[in-house]
C-alpha distance (Angstrom), angle and dihedral (degrees) to the residues before:
residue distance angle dihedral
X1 . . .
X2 3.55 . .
X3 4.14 120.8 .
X4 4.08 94.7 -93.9
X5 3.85 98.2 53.5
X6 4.13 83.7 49.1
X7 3.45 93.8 54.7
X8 3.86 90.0 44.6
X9 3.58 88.8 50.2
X10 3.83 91.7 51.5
X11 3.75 92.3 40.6
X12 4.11 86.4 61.6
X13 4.47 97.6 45.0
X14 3.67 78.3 57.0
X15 3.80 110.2 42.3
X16 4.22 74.6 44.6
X17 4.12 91.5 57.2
X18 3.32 91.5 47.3
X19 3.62 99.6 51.4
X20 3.61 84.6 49.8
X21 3.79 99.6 54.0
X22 3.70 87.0 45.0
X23 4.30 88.4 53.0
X24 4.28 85.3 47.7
X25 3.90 97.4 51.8
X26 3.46 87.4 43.6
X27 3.57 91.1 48.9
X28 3.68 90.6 50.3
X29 3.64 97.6 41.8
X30 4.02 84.9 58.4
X31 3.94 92.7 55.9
X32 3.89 89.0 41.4
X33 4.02 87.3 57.8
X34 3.84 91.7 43.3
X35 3.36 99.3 57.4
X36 3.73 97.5 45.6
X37 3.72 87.8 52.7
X38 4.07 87.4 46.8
X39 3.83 92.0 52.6
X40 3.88 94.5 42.2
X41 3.94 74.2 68.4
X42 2.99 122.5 36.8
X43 3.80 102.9 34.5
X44 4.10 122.2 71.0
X45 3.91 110.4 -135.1
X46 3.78 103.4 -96.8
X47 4.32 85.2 57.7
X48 3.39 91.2 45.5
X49 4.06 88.7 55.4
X50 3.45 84.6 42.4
X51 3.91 91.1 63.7
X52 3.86 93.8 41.1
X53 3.39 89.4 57.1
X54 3.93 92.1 40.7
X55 3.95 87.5 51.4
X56 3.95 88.2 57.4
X57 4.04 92.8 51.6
X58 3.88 98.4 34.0
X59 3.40 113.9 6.2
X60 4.00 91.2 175.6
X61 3.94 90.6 58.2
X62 3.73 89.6 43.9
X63 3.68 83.1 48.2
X64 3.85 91.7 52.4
X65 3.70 91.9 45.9
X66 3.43 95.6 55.8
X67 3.27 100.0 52.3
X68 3.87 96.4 43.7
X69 3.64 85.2 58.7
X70 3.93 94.8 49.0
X71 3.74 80.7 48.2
X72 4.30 93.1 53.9
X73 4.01 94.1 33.6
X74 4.22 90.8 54.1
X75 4.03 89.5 44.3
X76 3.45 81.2 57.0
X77 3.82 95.7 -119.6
X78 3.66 101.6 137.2
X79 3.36 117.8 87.7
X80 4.01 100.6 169.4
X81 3.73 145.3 27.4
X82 4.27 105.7 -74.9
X83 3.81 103.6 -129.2
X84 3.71 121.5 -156.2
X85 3.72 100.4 -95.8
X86 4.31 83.4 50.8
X87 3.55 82.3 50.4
X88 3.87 98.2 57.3
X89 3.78 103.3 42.1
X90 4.40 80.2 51.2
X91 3.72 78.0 52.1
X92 4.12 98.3 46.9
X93 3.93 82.8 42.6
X94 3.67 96.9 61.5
X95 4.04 98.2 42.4
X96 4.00 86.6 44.6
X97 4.14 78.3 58.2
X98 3.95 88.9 46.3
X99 4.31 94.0 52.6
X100 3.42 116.9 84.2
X101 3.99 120.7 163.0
X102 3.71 125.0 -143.3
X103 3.94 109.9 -140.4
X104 3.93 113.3 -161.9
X105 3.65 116.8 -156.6
């Protein structure tokens, strides 16, 4: 291979990466703007305070929340409006999932 088909060659596993960043932000973007729209919803105003407030403090547990409830409101399993108080036992429930203890013997 001479020094021109190299660069070519390089030129195209770039132009490739890029295109393919470009695909994942969009990608993510997409889910961003999905679960907004899921939220606006399916949560009442005090939970969706709740969750801004939550995203400040923890944004990966916010995270996590948001998308198990993207996950329950596309399998169809919410029926009503999640209030604030529904909203923090969901919470409880998912760090009760997170504890584990470690007895020694």
């Amino acid at each position: 291979m001479n020094e021109e088909e190299i660069k070519k060659k390089e030129l195209l596993r770039r132009q490739r990466m890029l295109e393919q960043q470009m695909i994942q932000q969009s990608s993510a973007q997409q889910q961003e703007a999905l679960k907004k729209v899921v939220m606006l919803k399916i949560l009442d105003k005090a939970a969706r305070e709740r969750l801004t407030n939550l995203k400040l403090i923890k944004p990966e547990l916010a995270n996590n929340l948001e998308l198990y409830l993207v996950q329950l409101y596309q399998t169809g399993q919410l029926k009503t409006r999640i209030t604030e108080k529904e909203l923090v036992q969901i919470l409880s429930m998912m760090q009760k999932k997170k504890d584990f203890k470690i007895i020694r013997k």
